[in-house]
VOKE-450208 format. One record per residue: x, y, z of N, C-alpha, C in turn; residue number from 1; residue in three letters. Coordinates in Angstrom, 3 decimals. Example, Ala and Ser with C-alpha at 12.3 -4.5 7.8 and 13.67 -1.06 7.14 Angstrom:
<vexlos>
@n.px = 13.190	n.py = -5.690	n.pz = 7.800	ca.px = 12.300	ca.py = -4.500	ca.pz = 7.800	c.px = 13.200	c.py = -3.300	c.pz = 7.800	pos = 1	code = Ala
@n.px = 12.850	n.py = -2.250	n.pz = 7.080	ca.px = 13.670	ca.py = -1.060	ca.pz = 7.140	c.px = 12.900	c.py = 0.030	c.pz = 7.870	pos = 2	code = Ser
</vexlos>
This chain:
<vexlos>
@n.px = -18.241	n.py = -36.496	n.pz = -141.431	ca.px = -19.136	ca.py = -35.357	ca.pz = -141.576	c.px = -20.382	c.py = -35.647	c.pz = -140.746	pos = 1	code = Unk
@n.px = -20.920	n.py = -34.562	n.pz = -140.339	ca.px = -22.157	ca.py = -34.844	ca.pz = -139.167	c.px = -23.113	c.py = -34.285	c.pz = -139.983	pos = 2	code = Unk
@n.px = -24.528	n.py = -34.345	n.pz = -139.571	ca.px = -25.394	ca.py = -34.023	ca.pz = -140.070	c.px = -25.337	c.py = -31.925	c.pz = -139.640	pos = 3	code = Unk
@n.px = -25.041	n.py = -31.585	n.pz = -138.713	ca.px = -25.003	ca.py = -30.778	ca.pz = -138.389	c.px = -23.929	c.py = -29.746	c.pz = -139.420	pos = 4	code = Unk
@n.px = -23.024	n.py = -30.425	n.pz = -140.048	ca.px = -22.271	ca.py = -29.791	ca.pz = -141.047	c.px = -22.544	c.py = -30.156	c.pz = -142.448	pos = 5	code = Unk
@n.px = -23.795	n.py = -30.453	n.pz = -142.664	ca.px = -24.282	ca.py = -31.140	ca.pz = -144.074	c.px = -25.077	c.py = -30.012	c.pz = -144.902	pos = 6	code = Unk
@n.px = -24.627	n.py = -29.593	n.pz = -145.783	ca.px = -25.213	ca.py = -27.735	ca.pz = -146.810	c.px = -26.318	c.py = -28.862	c.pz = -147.098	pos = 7	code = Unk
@n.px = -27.535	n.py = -28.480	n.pz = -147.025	ca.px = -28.658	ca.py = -29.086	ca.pz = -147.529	c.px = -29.281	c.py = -27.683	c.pz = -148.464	pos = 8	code = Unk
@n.px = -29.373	n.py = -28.060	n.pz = -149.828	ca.px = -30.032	ca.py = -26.294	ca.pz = -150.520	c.px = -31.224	c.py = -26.510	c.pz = -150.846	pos = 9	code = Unk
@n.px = -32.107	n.py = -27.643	n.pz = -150.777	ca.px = -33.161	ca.py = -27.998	ca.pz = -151.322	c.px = -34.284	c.py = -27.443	c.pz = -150.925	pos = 10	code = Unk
@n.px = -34.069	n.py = -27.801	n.pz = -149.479	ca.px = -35.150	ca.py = -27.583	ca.pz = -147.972	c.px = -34.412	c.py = -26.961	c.pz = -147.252	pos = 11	code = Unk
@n.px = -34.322	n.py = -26.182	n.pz = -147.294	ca.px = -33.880	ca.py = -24.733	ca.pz = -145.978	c.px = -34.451	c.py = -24.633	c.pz = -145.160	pos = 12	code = Unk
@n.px = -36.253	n.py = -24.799	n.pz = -144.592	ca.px = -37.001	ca.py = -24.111	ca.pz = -143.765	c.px = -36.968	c.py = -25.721	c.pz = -143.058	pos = 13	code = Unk
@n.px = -36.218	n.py = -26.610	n.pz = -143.401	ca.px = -36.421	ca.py = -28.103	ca.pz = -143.008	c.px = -35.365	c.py = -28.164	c.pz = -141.454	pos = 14	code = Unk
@n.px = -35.808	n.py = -29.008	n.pz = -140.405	ca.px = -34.092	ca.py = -29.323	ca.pz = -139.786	c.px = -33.279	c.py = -30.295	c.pz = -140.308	pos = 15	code = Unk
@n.px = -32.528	n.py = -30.480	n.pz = -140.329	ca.px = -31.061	ca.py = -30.769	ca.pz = -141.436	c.px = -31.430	c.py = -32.114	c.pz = -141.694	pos = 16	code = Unk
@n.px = -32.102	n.py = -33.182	n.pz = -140.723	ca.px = -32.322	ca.py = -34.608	ca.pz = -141.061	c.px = -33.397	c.py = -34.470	c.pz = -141.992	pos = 17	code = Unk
@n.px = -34.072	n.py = -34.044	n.pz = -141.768	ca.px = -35.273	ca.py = -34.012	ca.pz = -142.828	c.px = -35.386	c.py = -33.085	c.pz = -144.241	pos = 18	code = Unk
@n.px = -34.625	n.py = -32.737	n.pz = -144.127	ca.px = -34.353	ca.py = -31.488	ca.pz = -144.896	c.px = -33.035	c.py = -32.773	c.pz = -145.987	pos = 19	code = Unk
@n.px = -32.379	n.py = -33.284	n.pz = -145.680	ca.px = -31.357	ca.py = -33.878	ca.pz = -146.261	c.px = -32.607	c.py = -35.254	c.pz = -147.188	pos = 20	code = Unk
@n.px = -33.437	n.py = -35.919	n.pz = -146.412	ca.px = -34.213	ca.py = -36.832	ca.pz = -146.818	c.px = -35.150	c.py = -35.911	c.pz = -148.045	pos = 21	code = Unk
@n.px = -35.488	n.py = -34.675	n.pz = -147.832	ca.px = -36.628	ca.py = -34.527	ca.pz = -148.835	c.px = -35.493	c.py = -34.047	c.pz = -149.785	pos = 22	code = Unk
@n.px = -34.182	n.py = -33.629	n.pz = -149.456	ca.px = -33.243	ca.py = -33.626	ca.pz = -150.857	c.px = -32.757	c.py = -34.804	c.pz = -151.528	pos = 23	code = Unk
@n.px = -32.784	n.py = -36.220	n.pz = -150.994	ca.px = -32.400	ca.py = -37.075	ca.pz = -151.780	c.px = -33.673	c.py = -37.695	c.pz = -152.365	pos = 24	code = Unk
@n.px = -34.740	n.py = -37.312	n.pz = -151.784	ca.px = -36.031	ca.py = -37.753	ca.pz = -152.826	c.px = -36.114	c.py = -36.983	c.pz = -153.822	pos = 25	code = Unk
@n.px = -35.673	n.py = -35.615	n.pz = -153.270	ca.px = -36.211	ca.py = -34.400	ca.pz = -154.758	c.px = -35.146	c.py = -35.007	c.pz = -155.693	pos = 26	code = Unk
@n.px = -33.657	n.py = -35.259	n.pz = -155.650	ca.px = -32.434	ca.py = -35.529	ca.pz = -156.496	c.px = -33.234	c.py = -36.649	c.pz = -157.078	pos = 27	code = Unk
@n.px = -33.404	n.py = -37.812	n.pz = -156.335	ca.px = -33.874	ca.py = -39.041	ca.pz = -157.121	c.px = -35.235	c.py = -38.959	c.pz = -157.807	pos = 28	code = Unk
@n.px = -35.948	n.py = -38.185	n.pz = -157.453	ca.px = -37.391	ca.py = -37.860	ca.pz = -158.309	c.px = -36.965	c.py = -36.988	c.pz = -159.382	pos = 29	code = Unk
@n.px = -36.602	n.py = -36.264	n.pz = -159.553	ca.px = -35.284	ca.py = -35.688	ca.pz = -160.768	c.px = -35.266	c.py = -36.905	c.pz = -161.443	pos = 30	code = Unk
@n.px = -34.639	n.py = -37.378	n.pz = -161.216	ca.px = -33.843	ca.py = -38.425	ca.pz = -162.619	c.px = -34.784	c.py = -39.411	c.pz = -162.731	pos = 31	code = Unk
@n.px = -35.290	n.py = -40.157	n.pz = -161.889	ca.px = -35.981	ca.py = -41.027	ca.pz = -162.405	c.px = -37.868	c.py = -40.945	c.pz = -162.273	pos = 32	code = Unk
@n.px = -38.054	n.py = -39.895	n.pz = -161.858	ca.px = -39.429	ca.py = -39.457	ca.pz = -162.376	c.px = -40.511	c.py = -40.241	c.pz = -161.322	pos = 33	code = Unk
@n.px = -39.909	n.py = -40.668	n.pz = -159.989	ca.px = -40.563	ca.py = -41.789	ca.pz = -159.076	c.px = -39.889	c.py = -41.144	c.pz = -157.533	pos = 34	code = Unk
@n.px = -40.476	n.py = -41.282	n.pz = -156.600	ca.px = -39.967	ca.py = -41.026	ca.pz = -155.680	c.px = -39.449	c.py = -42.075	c.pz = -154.403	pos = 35	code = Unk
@n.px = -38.158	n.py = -42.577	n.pz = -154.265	ca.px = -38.001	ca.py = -43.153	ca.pz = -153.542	c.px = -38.354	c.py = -43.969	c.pz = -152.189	pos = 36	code = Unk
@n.px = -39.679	n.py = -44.249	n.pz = -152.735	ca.px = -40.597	ca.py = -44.622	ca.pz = -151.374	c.px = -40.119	c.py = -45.484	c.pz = -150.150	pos = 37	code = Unk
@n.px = -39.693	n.py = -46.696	n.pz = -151.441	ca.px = -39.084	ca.py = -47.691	ca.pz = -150.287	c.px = -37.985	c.py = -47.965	c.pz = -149.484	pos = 38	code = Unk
@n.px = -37.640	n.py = -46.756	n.pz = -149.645	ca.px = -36.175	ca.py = -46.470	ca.pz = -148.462	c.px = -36.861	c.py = -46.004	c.pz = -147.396	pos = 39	code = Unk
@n.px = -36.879	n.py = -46.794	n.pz = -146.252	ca.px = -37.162	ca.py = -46.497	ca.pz = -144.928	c.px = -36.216	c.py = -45.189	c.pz = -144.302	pos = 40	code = Unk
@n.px = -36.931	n.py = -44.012	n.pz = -144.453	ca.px = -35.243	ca.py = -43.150	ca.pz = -144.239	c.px = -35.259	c.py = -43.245	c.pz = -141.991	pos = 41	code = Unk
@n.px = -36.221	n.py = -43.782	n.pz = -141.623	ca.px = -36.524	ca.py = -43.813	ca.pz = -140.289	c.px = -35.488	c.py = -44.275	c.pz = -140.019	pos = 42	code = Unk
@n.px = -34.902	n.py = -45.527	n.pz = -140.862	ca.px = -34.301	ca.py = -46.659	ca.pz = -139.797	c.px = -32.626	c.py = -46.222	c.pz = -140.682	pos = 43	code = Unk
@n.px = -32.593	n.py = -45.308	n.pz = -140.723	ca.px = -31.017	ca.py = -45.334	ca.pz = -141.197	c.px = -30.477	c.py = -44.368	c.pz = -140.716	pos = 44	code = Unk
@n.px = -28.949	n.py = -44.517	n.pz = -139.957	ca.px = -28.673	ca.py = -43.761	ca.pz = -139.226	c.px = -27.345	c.py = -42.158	c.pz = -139.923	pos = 45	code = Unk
@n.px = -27.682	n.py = -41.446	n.pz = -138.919	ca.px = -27.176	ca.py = -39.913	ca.pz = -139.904	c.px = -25.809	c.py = -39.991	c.pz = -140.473	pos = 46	code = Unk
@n.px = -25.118	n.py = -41.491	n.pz = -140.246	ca.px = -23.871	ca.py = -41.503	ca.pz = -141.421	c.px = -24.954	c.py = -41.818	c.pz = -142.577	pos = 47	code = Unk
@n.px = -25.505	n.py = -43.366	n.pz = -142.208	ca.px = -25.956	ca.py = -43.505	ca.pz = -143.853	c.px = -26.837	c.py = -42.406	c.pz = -144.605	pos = 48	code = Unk
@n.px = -27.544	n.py = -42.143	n.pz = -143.972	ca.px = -28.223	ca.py = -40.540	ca.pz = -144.535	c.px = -27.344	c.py = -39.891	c.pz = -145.034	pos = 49	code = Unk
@n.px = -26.059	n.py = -39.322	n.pz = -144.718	ca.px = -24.848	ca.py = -38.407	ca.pz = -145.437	c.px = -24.631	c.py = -39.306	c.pz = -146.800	pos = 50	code = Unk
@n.px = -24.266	n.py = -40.505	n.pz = -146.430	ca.px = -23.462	ca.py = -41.710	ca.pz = -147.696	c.px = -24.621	c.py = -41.879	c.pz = -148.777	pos = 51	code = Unk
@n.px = -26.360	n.py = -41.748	n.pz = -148.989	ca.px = -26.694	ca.py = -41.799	ca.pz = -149.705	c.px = -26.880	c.py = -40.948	c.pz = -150.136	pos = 52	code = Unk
@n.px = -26.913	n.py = -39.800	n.pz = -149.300	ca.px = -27.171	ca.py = -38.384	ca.pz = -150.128	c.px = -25.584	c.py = -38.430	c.pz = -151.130	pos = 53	code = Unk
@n.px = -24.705	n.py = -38.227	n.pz = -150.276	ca.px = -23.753	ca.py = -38.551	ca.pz = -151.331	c.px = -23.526	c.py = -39.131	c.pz = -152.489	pos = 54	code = Unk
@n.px = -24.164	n.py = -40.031	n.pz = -152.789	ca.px = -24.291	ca.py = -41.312	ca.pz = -153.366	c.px = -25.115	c.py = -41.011	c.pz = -154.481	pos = 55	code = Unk
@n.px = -26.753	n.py = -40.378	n.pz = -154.351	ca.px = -27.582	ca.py = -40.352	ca.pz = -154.867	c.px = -27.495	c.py = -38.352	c.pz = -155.890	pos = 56	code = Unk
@n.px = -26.394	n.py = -37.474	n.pz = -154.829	ca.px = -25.660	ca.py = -36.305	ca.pz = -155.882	c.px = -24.630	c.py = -36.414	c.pz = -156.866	pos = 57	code = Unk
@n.px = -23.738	n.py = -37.471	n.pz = -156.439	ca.px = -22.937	ca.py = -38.181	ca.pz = -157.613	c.px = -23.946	c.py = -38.444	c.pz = -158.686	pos = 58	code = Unk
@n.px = -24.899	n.py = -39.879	n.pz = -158.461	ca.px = -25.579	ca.py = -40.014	ca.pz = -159.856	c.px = -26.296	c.py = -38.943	c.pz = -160.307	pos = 59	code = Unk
@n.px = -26.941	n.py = -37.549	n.pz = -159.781	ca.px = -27.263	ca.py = -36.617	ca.pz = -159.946	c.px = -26.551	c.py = -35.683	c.pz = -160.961	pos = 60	code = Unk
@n.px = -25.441	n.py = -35.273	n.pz = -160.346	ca.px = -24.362	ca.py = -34.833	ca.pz = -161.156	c.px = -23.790	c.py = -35.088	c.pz = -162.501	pos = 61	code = Unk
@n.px = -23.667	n.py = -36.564	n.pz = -162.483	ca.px = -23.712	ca.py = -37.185	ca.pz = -163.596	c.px = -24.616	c.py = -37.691	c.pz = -164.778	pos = 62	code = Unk
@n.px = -25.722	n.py = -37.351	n.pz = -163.873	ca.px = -26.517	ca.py = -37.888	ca.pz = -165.139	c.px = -26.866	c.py = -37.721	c.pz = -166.278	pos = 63	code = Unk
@n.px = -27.367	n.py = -38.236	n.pz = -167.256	ca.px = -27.007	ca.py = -37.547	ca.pz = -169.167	c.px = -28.188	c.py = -36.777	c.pz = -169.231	pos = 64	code = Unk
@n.px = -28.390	n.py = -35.562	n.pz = -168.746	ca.px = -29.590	ca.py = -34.920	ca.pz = -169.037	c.px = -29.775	c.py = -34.381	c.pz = -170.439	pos = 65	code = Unk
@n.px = -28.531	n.py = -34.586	n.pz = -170.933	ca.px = -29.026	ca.py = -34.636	ca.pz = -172.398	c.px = -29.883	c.py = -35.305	c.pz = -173.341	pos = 66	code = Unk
@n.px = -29.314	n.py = -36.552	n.pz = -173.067	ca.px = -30.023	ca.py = -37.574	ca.pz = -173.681	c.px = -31.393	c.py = -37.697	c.pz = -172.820	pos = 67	code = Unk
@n.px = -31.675	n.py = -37.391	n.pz = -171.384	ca.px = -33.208	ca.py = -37.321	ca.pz = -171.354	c.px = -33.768	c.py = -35.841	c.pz = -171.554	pos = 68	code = Unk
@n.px = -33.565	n.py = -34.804	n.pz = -171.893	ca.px = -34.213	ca.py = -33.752	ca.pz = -172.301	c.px = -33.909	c.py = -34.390	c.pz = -173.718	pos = 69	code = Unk
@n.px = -33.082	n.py = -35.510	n.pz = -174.745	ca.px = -33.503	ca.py = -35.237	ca.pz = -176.325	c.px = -35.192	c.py = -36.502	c.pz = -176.083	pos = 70	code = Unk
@n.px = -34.980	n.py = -37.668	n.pz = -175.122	ca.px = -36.118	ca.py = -38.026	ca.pz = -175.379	c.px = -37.200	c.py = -37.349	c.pz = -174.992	pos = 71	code = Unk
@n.px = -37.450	n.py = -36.373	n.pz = -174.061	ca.px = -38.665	ca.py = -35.379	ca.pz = -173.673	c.px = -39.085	c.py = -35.087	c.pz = -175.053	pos = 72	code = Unk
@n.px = -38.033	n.py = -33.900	n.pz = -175.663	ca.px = -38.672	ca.py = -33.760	ca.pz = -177.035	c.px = -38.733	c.py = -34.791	c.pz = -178.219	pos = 73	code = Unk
@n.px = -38.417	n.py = -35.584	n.pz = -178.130	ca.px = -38.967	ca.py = -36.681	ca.pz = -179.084	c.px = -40.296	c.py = -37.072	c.pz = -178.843	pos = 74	code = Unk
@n.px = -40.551	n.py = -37.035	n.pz = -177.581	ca.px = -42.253	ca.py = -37.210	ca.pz = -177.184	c.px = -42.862	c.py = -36.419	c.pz = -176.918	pos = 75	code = Unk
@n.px = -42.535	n.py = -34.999	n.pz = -176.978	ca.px = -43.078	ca.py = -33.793	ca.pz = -177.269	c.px = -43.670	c.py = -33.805	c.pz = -178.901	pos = 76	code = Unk
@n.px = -42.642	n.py = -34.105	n.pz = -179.706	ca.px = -42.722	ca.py = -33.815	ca.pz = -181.099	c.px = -43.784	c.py = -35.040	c.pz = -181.240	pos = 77	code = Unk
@n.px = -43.872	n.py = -35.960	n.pz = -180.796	ca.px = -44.756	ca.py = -37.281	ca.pz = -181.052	c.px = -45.863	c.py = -36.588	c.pz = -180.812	pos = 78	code = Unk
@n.px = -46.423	n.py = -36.655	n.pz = -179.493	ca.px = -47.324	ca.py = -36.100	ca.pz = -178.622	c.px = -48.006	c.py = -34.838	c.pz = -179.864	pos = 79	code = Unk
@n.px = -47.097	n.py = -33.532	n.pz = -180.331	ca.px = -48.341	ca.py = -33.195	ca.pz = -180.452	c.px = -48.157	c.py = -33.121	c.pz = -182.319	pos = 80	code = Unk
@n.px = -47.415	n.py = -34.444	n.pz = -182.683	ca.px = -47.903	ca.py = -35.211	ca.pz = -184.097	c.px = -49.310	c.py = -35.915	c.pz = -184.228	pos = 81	code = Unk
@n.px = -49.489	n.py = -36.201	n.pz = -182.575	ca.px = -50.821	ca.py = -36.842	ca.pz = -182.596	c.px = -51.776	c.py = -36.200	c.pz = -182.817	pos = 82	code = Unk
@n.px = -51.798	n.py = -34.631	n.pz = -181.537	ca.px = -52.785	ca.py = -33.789	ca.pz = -181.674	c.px = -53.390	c.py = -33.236	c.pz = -182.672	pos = 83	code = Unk
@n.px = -51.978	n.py = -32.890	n.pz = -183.786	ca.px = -52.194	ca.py = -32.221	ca.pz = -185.422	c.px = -53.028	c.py = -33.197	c.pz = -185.975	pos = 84	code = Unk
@n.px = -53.178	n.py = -34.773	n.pz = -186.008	ca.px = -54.317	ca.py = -35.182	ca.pz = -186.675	c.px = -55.408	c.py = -34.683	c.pz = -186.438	pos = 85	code = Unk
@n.px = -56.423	n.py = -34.189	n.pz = -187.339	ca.px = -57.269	ca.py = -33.665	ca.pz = -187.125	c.px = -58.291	c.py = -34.467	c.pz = -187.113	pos = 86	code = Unk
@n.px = -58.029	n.py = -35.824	n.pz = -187.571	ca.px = -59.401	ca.py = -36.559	ca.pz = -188.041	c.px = -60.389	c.py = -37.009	c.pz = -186.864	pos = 87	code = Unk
@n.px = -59.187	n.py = -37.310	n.pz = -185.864	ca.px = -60.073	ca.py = -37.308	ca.pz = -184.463	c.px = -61.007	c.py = -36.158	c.pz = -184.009	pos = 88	code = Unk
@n.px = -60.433	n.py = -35.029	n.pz = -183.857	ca.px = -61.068	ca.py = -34.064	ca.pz = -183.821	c.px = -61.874	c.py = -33.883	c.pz = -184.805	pos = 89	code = Unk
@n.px = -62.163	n.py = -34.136	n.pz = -185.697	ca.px = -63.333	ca.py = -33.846	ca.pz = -186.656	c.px = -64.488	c.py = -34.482	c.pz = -186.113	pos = 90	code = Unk
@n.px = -64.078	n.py = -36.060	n.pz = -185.471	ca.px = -65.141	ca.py = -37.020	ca.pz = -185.353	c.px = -65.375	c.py = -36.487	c.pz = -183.981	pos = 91	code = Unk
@n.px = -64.395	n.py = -35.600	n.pz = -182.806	ca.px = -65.448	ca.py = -35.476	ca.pz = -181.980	c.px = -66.402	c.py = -34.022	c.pz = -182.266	pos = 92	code = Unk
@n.px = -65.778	n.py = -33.539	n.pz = -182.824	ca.px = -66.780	ca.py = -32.198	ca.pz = -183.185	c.px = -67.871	c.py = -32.701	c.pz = -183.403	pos = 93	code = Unk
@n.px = -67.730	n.py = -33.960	n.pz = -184.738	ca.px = -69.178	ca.py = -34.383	ca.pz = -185.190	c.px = -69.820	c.py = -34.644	c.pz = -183.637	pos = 94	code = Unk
@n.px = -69.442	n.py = -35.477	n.pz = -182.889	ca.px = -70.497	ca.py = -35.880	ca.pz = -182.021	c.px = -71.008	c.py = -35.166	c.pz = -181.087	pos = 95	code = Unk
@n.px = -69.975	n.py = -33.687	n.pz = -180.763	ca.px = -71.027	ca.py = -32.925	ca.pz = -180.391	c.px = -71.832	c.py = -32.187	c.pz = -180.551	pos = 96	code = Unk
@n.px = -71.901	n.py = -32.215	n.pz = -182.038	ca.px = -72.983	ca.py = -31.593	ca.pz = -182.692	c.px = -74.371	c.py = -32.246	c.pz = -182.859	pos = 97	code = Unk
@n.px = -73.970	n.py = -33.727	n.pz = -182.868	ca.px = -75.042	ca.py = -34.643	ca.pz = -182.516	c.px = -75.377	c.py = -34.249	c.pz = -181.182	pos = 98	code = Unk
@n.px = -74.824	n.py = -34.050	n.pz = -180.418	ca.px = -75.362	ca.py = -34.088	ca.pz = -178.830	c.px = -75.638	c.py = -32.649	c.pz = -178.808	pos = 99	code = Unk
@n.px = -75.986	n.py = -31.564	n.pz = -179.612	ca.px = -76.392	ca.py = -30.403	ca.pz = -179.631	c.px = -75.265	c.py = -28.709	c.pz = -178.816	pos = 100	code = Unk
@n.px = -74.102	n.py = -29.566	n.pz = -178.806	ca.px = -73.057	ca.py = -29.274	ca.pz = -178.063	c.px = -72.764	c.py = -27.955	c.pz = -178.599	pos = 101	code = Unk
</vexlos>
Protein backbone atom coordinates (compact mmCIF):
# COMPACT_ATOMS: atom_id res chain seq x y z
CA UNK A 1 0.00 0.00 0.00
CA UNK A 2 1.41 3.54 -0.84
CA UNK A 3 0.79 6.46 0.90
CA UNK A 4 -1.03 7.77 -2.02
CA UNK A 5 -3.75 4.98 -1.51
CA UNK A 6 -3.94 5.43 2.34
CA UNK A 7 -8.07 6.75 3.42
CA UNK A 8 -6.76 9.12 6.05
CA UNK A 9 -10.45 10.54 7.79
CA UNK A 10 -8.95 12.47 10.50
CA UNK A 11 -7.13 15.31 8.51
CA UNK A 12 -8.60 15.78 5.15
CA UNK A 13 -7.38 19.39 4.46
CA UNK A 14 -3.78 17.62 5.35
CA UNK A 15 -1.43 15.99 2.33
CA UNK A 16 -1.65 12.32 2.98
CA UNK A 17 1.92 12.13 4.89
CA UNK A 18 0.97 14.48 7.29
CA UNK A 19 -2.38 14.02 7.44
CA UNK A 20 -1.67 10.10 8.28
CA UNK A 21 0.94 11.40 11.23
CA UNK A 22 -1.64 13.84 12.85
CA UNK A 23 -4.06 10.60 12.62
CA UNK A 24 -1.87 8.33 14.49
CA UNK A 25 -1.26 11.02 17.17
CA UNK A 26 -5.03 11.88 17.32
CA UNK A 27 -5.70 7.63 17.57
CA UNK A 28 -2.91 7.45 20.21
CA UNK A 29 -3.92 10.67 22.14
CA UNK A 30 -7.40 8.92 22.24
CA UNK A 31 -6.41 6.13 24.29
CA UNK A 32 -3.79 7.13 26.17
CA UNK A 33 -4.47 10.77 26.93
CA UNK A 34 -0.57 11.84 25.81
CA UNK A 35 0.55 12.52 22.54
CA UNK A 36 3.13 10.59 20.93
CA UNK A 37 5.95 12.95 20.96
CA UNK A 38 8.81 10.78 20.79
CA UNK A 39 8.30 9.15 17.57
CA UNK A 40 10.41 10.99 15.20
CA UNK A 41 7.71 10.71 12.38
CA UNK A 42 10.62 12.69 10.08
CA UNK A 43 12.85 9.81 9.98
CA UNK A 44 10.44 6.99 9.12
CA UNK A 45 9.81 6.03 5.87
CA UNK A 46 6.03 5.93 4.09
CA UNK A 47 5.94 1.99 4.58
CA UNK A 48 6.62 2.43 8.26
CA UNK A 49 4.20 5.35 8.48
CA UNK A 50 1.38 2.89 6.83
CA UNK A 51 2.63 -0.18 9.46
CA UNK A 52 2.17 2.10 12.47
CA UNK A 53 -0.79 3.66 11.52
CA UNK A 54 -1.89 0.23 11.09
CA UNK A 55 -0.64 -0.86 14.14
CA UNK A 56 -1.68 2.00 16.31
CA UNK A 57 -5.88 1.50 14.53
CA UNK A 58 -5.75 -2.09 15.56
CA UNK A 59 -5.01 -1.03 19.27
CA UNK A 60 -7.56 1.68 18.58
CA UNK A 61 -10.18 -0.57 17.52
CA UNK A 62 -9.69 -2.68 20.20
CA UNK A 63 -9.47 -0.88 22.93
CA UNK A 64 -11.86 -1.43 26.18
CA UNK A 65 -13.50 1.87 26.03
CA UNK A 66 -15.66 0.54 28.33
CA UNK A 67 -13.77 -0.01 31.06
CA UNK A 68 -12.17 3.56 30.46
CA UNK A 69 -15.45 5.50 30.08
CA UNK A 70 -16.54 3.21 33.62
CA UNK A 71 -13.28 4.77 35.20
CA UNK A 72 -14.09 8.48 33.78
CA UNK A 73 -17.25 8.15 35.74
CA UNK A 74 -15.92 6.77 38.76
CA UNK A 75 -13.89 10.02 38.89
CA UNK A 76 -16.60 11.99 37.82
CA UNK A 77 -18.72 10.60 40.71
CA UNK A 78 -15.50 11.15 43.06
CA UNK A 79 -14.71 14.54 41.71
CA UNK A 80 -17.92 16.00 42.33
CA UNK A 81 -18.32 13.87 45.91
CA UNK A 82 -15.67 16.27 46.68
CA UNK A 83 -17.34 19.39 45.45
CA UNK A 84 -20.76 18.41 47.49
CA UNK A 85 -18.65 18.86 50.68
CA UNK A 86 -19.64 21.92 51.63
CA UNK A 87 -17.39 22.49 54.53
CA UNK A 88 -14.72 23.80 52.31
CA UNK A 89 -16.86 26.06 50.81
CA UNK A 90 -18.20 27.37 53.93
CA UNK A 91 -14.57 28.16 55.05
CA UNK A 92 -13.95 29.94 51.83
CA UNK A 93 -17.07 31.99 51.93
CA UNK A 94 -15.96 32.76 55.49
CA UNK A 95 -12.78 34.26 54.20
CA UNK A 96 -14.23 36.27 51.84
CA UNK A 97 -16.24 37.86 53.92
CA UNK A 98 -13.29 38.61 55.99
CA UNK A 99 -11.68 40.12 52.96
CA UNK A 100 -14.97 42.17 52.43
CA UNK A 101 -15.62 40.05 49.27
Amino acid sequence: MSLSTTFVENCPTLNVRDALICQISDNYKDMHGIRPRWINFGELSDQELIELDEEVRREHDEFDWEYENMLLDLWEEELLAEMDDTSEWDEIDELYQKMGW
